[in-house]
C-alpha angles and dihedrals in degrees: 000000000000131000116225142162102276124185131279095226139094101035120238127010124355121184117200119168089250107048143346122258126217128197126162138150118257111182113223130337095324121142120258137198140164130239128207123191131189110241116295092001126133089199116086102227092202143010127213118193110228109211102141096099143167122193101324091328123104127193147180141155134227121212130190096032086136122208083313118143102236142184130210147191138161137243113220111191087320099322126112109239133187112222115250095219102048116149087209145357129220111209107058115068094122128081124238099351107154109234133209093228099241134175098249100023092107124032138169116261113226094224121225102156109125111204128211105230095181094224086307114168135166110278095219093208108193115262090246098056103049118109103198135199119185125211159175115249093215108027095046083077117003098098111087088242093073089077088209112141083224109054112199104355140110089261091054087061091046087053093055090051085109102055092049095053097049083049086055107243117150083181144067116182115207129221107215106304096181137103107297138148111253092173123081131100089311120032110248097225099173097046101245122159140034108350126156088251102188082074120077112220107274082205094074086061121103074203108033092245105107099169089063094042085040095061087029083063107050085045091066098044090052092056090056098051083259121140123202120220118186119199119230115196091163125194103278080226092067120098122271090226085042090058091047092048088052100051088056102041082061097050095036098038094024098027091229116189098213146335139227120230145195101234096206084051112043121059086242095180083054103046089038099058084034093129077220109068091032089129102033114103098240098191140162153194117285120177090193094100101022092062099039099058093038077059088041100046094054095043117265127164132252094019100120106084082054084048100062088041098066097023086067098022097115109211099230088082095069109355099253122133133202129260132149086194127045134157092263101066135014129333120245085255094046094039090072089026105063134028089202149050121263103191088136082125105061098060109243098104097257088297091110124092132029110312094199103065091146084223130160134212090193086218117335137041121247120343118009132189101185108111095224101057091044087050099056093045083052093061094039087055087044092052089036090070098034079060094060108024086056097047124106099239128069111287123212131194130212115234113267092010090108088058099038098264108186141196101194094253105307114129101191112047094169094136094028102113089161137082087290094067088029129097109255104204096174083081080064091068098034084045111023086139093077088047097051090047078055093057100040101057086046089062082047096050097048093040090052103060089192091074086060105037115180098234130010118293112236100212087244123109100256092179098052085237088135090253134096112242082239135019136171122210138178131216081310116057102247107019107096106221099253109164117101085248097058106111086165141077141159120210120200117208115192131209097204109229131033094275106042125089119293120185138165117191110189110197116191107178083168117117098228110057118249131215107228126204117231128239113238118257129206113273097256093051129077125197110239121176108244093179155332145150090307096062147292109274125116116237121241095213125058123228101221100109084074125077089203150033130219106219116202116235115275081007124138114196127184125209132188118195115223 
C-alpha cells in the first residue's frame, strides 16, 4: 500500500473505493504515527509517520490496501492511543472481561462493511403521538427470565419488539449504547463517562459486531413503527463540535430517530438549529413532571396549580417528556414501597443516589404481605400511569414498571450488573393484570385525541362550541381547587362540536373520597366512565342522571361524553 497525503475532514476513518483516509487530533507539537494490525492481533504489522497537519489535526491517506479487514491506533509521542473517533473497536466483544491493560490490546476497526437498509428511513412520529419506554440494552433482557435466545444483547431486544409493540409502544429510549469501560473498580453498569461514542458497544452483539446489531436493531423497530432514541450524556471533557459530529454520524450512518442530552454538556442551541438534525427529536430529562406528580400521587398539599401546568405542558415546545419513573431514582414499584433510599450494595455507604425521591411506603418499608398495604400500592402504581399516560406531553415508561420491576430499593443501580438492575419478567406472568391496565390507557389514550393534542390547549374555547378546549375544575364544576389543601382536581377536555371528543378525568389523591360535581354536556351527549384506578371497562349505563360522583379515596376515574 501507498502512503499519500490524505484530507483533514472528516475526522477519523474514511473509506473511498480508492484509499483510506485518516484524520485524528494530535495536541501540540507531539509526534504521530499510524498503526496498522492484522485482524485480532495485538502486534501492529506496520507504522506510518503523520506529518501533513492542519491546526492540531494530522492527516494522511493509504492507497492500495485492497478489499483487506484492518485495525488501527496511534502513537502519540510514544503512547498508544484509540482513535476518538473510532466507528468501531475490536477487542471488546466480550462483556466484562478484565483487561491488562496493554498497549494493543484495543484498537479502532477501519470499517468496510457495506449494510442492506432495505429503504429503510427514520419514521419522524409527531411528538404528540409517540408512546415511549426507556431501557436498559443489557438489563432489558439479560436476566434468564426474560426467556430471549440472546440475553442482553441488541438481538434480545429485538426479540421483545413484539411485546412492545402489543403493549403499544412506537418508541424505544436507549441507555448509552456506545463504547464504554464497564470494568474498573466498580462495574459501570450504565455506561456513564468517557466512552469512544461513534462505536457502538460490541458487547451488545450476539456477534460482537455492534455496529451491525446496532443498525439490525433499529431496522426492526422501525418495522414495527418503532423509533429508536439513544441517549447521549457525553463526558463533559469531550469536545462541543465532537458531540455535534457524533449526533449526525447516528442519524445519518444508524438512522436514529432522537437523542437524549445533558443540557449543561451538550451545546444544545447549536445542535438544535444544526440543518442537519432539523428532523431529528433532540430531548432531555426534565424532573418537573416527574417530581410534582410523585408529590401529587402520595398526597401532598399545594400541588395542584403545578399540577395543571404539566398535565397540559406539550413536549414539542422543549423537547421534555413526561415519566414518573426513570433509571436514576426509584422504580414505579419502589417509588409506593420505600420511603428511603437502599443503596447498602454498591459500595458508597448509602450516600449515592438522590435523597429526596418524594416517595411513599404507604405503611411499611420493603416487601409487604398485608393486604392493605399491597392493595393501596396497587392503586398508587395504578394512578401513577393514568397521570402520565393522560397527560398532554409525551409519557414515557420505565422497563418492568408496568409489571412491578423492583430493585430492592436502590435508586441508583448504576454498578448493579446482576438480577437487581436487571429486568425480572417472571412478575409479567405473576402480575400480567398491571400489564394489561397499562395497555389498555395507552389504547385510550391513542383512540381520545384529546388526551395528545397537537399543540397546547389554551384553556379558550377555539371552536366557538361554548367550551374551552380545557378546563380544571374542584368538588364544584367550574370553580379550580385553589386552596393549599386541595389534593384533588377534575380537568375537562372538549371536543368542540357535537361530534367531536368530550372527557373528564377526576383525580382525588386525597385520602378521604370526594363527591365532584359534573360538568354539563350537550344535550345529545352522556357522561360514561371509560376508565380509572378501579379498571378498564366501559359502563353501560351513563351517569349522567347524576349531578355528581362519589370518587373513592387515592382513586383516578375517566369519563367520555357520547
Amino acid at each position: 500500500m501507498r502512503k499519500t497525503q490524505g484530507r483533514p475532514i472528516p475526522l477519523g476513518v474514511t473509506v473511498t473505493e480508492d484509499e483510506v483516509n485518516f484524520s485524528v487530533p494530535v495536541p501540540g507539537e507531539k509526534e504521530c504515527s499510524l498503526l496498522l494490525y492484522h485482524p485480532g492481533r495485538t502486534k501492529p504489522y506496520a507504522a506510518y509517520p503523520m506529518t501533513d497537519s492542519v491546526g492540531e489535526v494530522r492527516y494522511m491517506a493509504l492507497r492500495d490496501m485492497g478489499k483487506r479487514s484492518y485495525e488501527y491506533n496511534y502513537m502519540i509521542d510514544g503512547e498508544v492511543v484509540l482513535d476518538p473517533y473510532a466507528r468501531a473497536l475490536a477487542g471488546k466483544e466480550k462483556w466484562g472481561r478484565e483487561r491488562e491493560e496493554k498497549e494493543h490490546e484495543v484498537r479502532g476497526v477501519i470499517c468496510r462493511e457495506s449494510y442492506d437498509w432495505e429503504g429503510d428511513k427514520t419514521l419522524k412520529i409527531p411528538w404528540h403521538k409517540v408512546i415511549a419506554y426507556s431501557l436498559h440494552v443489557r438489563g432489558f433482557t439479560r436476566d434468564t427470565t426474560s426467556k430471549v435466545k440472546h440475553k442482553g444483547c441488541f438481538e434480545g431486544v429485538i426479540e421483545k419488539l413484539p411485546y412492545l409493540k402489543d403493549l403499544g409502544v412506537n418508541q424505544i429510549q436507549c441507555m448509552p449504547v456506545y463504547e464504554f469501560e464497564e470494568c474498573g473498580l466498580k462495574r459501570n453498569y450504565w455506561g456513564y463517562g468517557k466512552a469512544y461514542c461513534f462505536a457502538p458497544k460490541s458487547a451488545y452483539s450476539a456477534d460482537g459486531n455492534g455496529a451491525r446489531s446496532l443498525k439490525n436493531m433499529v431496522k426492526a423497530c422501525h418495522k414495527e413503527g418503532m423509533e429508536v432514541v439513544l441517549e447521549m450524556p457525553f463526558d463533559d471533557a469531550m469536545p462541543k463540535q465532537m458531540m455535534e459530529d457524533c449526533l449526525r454520524y447516528y442519524m445519518m450512518e444508524y438512522h436514529i430517530d432522537g437523542f437524549i442530552l445533558n443540557p449543561s454538556v451538550a451545546p444544545m442551541d447549536a445542535i438544535c438549529q444544526d440543518p442537519f438534525l432539523k428532523d431529528t427529536k433532540i430531548m432531555h430529562h426534565d424532573t418537573g413532571f416527574e417530581n410534582t406528580m410523585r408529590r401529587f400521587l402520595k398526597g401532598d398539599e399545594g400541588m395542584v396549580s403545578e399540577v395543571i401546568y404539566w398535565l397540559r405542558h406539550c413536549s414539542s415546545t422543549d423537547g421534555t417528556f413526561n415519566y414518573v419513573a426513570s433509571h436514576t431514582g426509584f422504580t414505579l414499584n419502589d417509588l409506593v414501597s420505600y420511603d428511603s433510599k437502599h443503596n447498602e450494595a454498591n459500595g458508597e455507604n448509602n450516600q449515592d443516589g438522590p435523597d429526596y425521591n418524594f416517595s411513599w411506603n404507604c405503611g411499611a418499608e420493603g416487601p409487604s404481605r398485608k393486604k392493605d398495604i399491597v392493595a393501596l400500592r396497587r392503586r398508587q402504581i395504578r394512578n401513577a400511569f393514568l397521570l402520565v399516560l393522560l397527560a398532554q406531553g409525551t409519557p414515557c415508561i420505565l422497563a418492568g414498571d408496568e409489571f412491578y420491576n423492583s430493585q430492592k430499593g436502590n435508586n441508583n443501580v448504576y454498578c448493579q450488573d446482576n438480577p437487581t438492575g436487571w429486568v425480572n419478567w417472571d412478575r409479567l406472568l405473576k402480575e400480567p393484570k398491571l400489564h394489561d391496565f397499562v395497555k389498555k390507557i395507552i389504547a385510550i389514550r391513542k383512540t381520545y385525541s384529546v388526551f395528545s393534542p397537537e399543540k397546547e390547549m389554551l384553556g379558550a374555547d377555539r371552536t366557538g362550541c361554548g367550551v374551552p378546549d380545557v378546563s380544571y375544575h374542584g368538588e364544584s364544576a367550574w370553580r379550580v381547587p385553589s386552596e393549599v389543601s386541595s389534593r384533588q382536581l377534575g380537568v375537562y377536555y372538549s371536543g368542540g362540536s357535537l361530534d367531536g371528543e368530550d372527557c373528564y378525568v377526576i383525580y382525588n389523591m386525597h385520602w378521604l373520597s370526594h363527591s365532584f360535581a359534573l360538568p354539563a354536556l350537550a344535550k345529545e351527549k352522556k357522561w360514561r366512565v371509560i376508565a380509572g384506578t378501579d379498571g378498564v371497562a366501559e359502563s353501560e349505563e351513563p351517569v349522567t342522571n347524576q349531578k355528581r360522583i362519589e370518587v373513592k379515596a387515592r382513586t383516578v376515574i375517566v369519563l367520555a361524553g357520547r
